[in-house]
N, C-alpha and C positions, 0 to 999 in steps of 0.2 A: 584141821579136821579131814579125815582120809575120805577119800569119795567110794560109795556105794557102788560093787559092783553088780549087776543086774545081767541077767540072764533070760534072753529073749528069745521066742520062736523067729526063726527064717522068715525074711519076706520080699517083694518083688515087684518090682513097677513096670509095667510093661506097656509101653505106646504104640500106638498103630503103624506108625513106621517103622517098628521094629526095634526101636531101641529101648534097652533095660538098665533097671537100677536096681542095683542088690540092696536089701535092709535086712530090717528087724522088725516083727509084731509090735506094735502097742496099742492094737483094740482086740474084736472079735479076728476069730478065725473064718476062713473061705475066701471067697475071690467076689469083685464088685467093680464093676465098668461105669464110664462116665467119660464127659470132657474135661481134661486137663488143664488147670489155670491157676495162675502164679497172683498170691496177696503179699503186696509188700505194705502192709500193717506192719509197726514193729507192737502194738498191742491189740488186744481184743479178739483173741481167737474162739474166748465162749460165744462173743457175741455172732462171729463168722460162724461160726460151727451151727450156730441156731436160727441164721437168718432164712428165712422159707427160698429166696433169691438164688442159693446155693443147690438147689435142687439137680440131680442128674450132674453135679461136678463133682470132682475130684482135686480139692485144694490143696495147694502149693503154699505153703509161708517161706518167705522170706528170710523172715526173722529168726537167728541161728538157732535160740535156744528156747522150746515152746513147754509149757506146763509150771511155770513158776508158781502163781496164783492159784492155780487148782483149778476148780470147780463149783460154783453156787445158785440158787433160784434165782437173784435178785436181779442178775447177767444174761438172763435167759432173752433169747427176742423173740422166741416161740415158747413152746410147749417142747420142743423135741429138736432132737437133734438133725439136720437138714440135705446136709451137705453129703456126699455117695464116699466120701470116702476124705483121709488127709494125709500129705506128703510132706514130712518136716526134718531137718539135719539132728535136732538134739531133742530129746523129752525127756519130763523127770516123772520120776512115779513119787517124789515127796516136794509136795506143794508146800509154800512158806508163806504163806499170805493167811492173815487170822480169821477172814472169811472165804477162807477156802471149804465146805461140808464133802469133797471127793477132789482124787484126782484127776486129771485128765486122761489117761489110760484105764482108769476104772469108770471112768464115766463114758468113754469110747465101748469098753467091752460091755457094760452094762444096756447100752443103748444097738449094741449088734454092729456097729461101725468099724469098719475096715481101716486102719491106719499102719502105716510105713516108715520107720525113724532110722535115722541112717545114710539117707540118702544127700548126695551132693545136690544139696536143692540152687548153688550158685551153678551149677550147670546144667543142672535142667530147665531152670528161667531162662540161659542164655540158651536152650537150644529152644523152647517152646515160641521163645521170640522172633527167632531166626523161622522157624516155620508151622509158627502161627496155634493156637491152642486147637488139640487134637482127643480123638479118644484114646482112652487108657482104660489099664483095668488094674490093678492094685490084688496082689494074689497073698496068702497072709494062709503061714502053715499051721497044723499044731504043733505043741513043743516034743522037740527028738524027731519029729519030722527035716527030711530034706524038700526042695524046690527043685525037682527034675527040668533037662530040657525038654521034655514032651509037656511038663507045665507049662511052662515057658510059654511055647508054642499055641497051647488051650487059651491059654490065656490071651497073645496077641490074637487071635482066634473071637474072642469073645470081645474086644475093644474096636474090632475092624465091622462086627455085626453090632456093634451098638450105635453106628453110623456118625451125626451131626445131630449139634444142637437145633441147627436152622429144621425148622418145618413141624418141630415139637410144642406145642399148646400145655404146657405145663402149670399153668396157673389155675384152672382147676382142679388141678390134682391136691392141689394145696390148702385150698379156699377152706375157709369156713363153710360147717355141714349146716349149721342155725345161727341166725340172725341175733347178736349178743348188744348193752349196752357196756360204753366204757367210760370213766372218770376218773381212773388214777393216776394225776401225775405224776412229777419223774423223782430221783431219789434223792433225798436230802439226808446230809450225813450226820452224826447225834452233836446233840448241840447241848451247853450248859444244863443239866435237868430235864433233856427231852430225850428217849432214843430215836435211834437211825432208824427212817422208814420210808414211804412214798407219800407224797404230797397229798390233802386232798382237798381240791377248793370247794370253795365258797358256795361259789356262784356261778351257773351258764350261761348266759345270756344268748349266747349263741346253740345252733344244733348243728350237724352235720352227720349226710352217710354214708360211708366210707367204703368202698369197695374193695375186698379183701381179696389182691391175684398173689398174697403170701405176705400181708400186712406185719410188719417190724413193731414189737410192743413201744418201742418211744416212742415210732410216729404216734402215735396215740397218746403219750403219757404226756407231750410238748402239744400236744391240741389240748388237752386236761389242762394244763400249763395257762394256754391262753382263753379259756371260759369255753371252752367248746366241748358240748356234749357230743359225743359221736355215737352214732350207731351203726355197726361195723353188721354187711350184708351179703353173703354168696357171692361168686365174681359171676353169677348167671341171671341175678336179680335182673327183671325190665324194670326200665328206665320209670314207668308208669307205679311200677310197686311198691320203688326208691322214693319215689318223691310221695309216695301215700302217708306216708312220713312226719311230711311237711318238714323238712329242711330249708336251713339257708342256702345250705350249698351242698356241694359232691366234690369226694374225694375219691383218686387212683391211686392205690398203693402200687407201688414195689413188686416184683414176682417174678420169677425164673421162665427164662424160655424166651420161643420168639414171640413178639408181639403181632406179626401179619394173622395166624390163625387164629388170633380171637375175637373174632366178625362181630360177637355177641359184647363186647367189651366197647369195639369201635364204637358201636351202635349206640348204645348208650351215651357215650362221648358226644357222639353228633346232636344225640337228640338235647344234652344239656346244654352246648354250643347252642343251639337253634333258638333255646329256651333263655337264654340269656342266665341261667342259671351260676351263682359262683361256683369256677371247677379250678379245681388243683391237681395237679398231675405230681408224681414222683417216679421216677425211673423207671420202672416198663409203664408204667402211669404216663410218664411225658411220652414213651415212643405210641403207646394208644392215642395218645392227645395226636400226635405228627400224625400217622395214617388217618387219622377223623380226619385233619382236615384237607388231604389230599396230600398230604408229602406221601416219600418213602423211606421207608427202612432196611440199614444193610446191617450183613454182620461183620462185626471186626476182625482184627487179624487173629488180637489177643485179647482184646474188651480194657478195659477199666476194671482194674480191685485194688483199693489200697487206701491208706487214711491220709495220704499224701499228695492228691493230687490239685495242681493250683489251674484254678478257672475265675476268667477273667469277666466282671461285667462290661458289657459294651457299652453301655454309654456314661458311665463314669470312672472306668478303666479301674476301678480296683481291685482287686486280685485276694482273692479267697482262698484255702487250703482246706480241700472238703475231702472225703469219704465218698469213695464210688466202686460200683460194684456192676458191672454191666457186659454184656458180650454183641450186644446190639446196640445203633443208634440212629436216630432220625439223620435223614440226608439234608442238610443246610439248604442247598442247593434248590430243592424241589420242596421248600416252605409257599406257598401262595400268598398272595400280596397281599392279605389282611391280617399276615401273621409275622411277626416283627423278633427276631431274634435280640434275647436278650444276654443269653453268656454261654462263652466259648471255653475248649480247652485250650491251655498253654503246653501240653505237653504233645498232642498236634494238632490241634484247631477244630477237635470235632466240635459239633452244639450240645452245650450241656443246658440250653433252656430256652423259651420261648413264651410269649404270649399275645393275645391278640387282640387285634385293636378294635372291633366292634364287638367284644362280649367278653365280659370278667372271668377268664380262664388264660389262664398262666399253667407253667410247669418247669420241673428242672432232672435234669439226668442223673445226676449226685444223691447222694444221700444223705441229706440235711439237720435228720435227728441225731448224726454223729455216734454211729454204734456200731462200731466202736471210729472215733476220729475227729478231729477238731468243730466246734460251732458255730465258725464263722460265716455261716449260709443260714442258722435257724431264723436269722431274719425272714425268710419267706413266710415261714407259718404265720408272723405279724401281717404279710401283707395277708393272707388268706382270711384272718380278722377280720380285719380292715374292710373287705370288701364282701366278708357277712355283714358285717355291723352296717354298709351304706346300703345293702340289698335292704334292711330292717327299716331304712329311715327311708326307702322310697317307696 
């Protein structure tokens, strides 16, 4: 079968240091800035593309050849698409997967997203590594247009004023505007006589409200999973209006940016800590939880993204292969002494999790509902059960 050739507007990757990557369009047209960072997922790039986490970046895949599968609602981990922009070596504009409803290129331009295919992404991962994830700005012509070096120039221009991720409070931006219920668990595929659809239990036994700083649809659909009614709340809710509620417990999702300037997030942390309330943390969820309780927070060179990473629990040494997606992490170091680390990374020893010993609140840095990436950490959500169900019986 002879391969389609395709004809594509001019396009340009341009980082703050000044180095550039020539491409080709495969979204909308004009120019869109952000920080630079490399996912080595070899799958799930709807799901990357729609995690709220991804906010103010510009992702890098790894993975050579991007748009096989297309495009579909069921993939979706938001409503919309997240991420500032994407950098990939190969895309197709014909998806081959039967639940594919769009492309990936059509569903980039449809959504106004600036994407760059073409590029030697094996050396822009090895140069973003060497000095560290930076701003960029991704320039994307119309077709029969050229990329001037005065663009060029505009454009390092516009990745140099779009500064660091560090000191940005982005979780906001993201939150939910109104306070919603959730119940739908996760996807089960058509079986004998039934079709393919989402799960829906039974029964709650449990409640929980879930703080939305860019909340992932599976963390929710694996709480649906395990009897847990959620009611998913503003990331500015007080902690007083939360529990108006009457929950077993509180949840910190997931969400872009750094976690130091969300005082209003800490706050609430401390006061569920105080309250002996069950809290569960999830990746800016767990660096919220560290600042509550007096750690600190740095930012990384290049962060965590990938469905690949093995993290080790410490006191049974066995070794997980999780999904993580981060650019900050709590500082091990400066845990205080009622807070007992519980898993590290193997690939350099940051804390991917914590919890503490006088009050049912745990958390983990990874990304646990595995979306896209292995399950071998959804064991958490059982323990977060667990310790609704004992709040119930005390």
């Amino acid at each position: 079968m002879a391969l389609i050739a395709h004809s594509r507007p001019a396009a340009a990757l341009v980082l703050a240091d000044g180095a550039v990557f020539q491409g080709e369009a495969i979204g909308a047209s004009g120019l869109t800035v952000g920080e630079v960072v490399f996912n080595t997922s070899m799958t799930g790039y709807q799901e990357i593309l729609t995690d709220p986490s991804y906010t103010g970046q510009l992702v890098t895949l790894t993975c050579a050849h991007i748009g096989n599968v297309g495009v579909n609602p069921e993939d979706m981990e938001s409503r919309s698409i997240h991420a500032a922009g994407l950098i990939v070596k190969a895309a197709t504009d014909e998806p081959s997967n039967w639940r594919a409803k769009q492309s990936l290129p059509a569903a980039l331009k449809a959504a106004g997203i600036k994407a760059i295919a073409g590029v030697d992404t094996r050396a822009l991962t090895i140069h973003l590594r060497t000095t560290g994830a930076q701003a960029g700005a991704i320039l994307c012509a119309e077709m029969g247009q050229k990329i001037t070096d005065e663009d060029i120039a505009k454009a390092r221009e516009a990745a140099l004023a779009w500064g660091s991720m560090a000191g940005q409070d982005l979780a906001q931006t993201v939150t939910t505007d109104k306070v919603y219920e959730w119940t739908e668990g996760s996807w089960e595929p058509s079986r004998e006589g039934e079709p393919a659809g989402f799960r829906q239990p039974v029964a709650f036994p449990y409640h929980v409200v879930a703080y939305d700083f860019g909340i992932k649809t599976n963390i929710l659909r694996l709480m649906a999973d395990r009897g847990i009614r959620v009611t998913v709340v503003p990331a500015k809710t007080p902690f007083e209006e939360a529990m108006a509620y009457e929950p077993d417990g509180l949840f910190l999702s997931n969400g872009p940016g750094d976690p130091a300037p969300c005082d209003y997030a800490i706050k609430v942390a401390q006061q569920a800590i105080a309250a002996k309330i069950p809290l569960f943390g999830i990746c800016l969820g767990h660096q919220i939880m560290g600042l509550a309780v007096g750690a600190k927070t740095l930012k990384m060179k290049f962060g965590h993204h990938g469905a690949n990473h093995p993290v080790e629990n410490i006191e049974t040494k066995r070794v997980a292969i999780t999904s993580q997606n981060h650019g900050f992490a709590v500082d091990a170091s400066t845990l205080p002494a009622n807070a007992r680390a519980t898993h590290r990374s193997l690939f350099d020893g940051s804390l991917q999790g914590f919890c503490l010993e006088d009050a049912p609140a745990f958390c983990f840095q990874g990304h646990p509902e595995a979306s896209p990436g292995p399950h071998d950490i959804d064991v958490l959500f059982e323990k977060f059960a667990k310790a609704l169900a004992e709040r119930r019986r005390a």
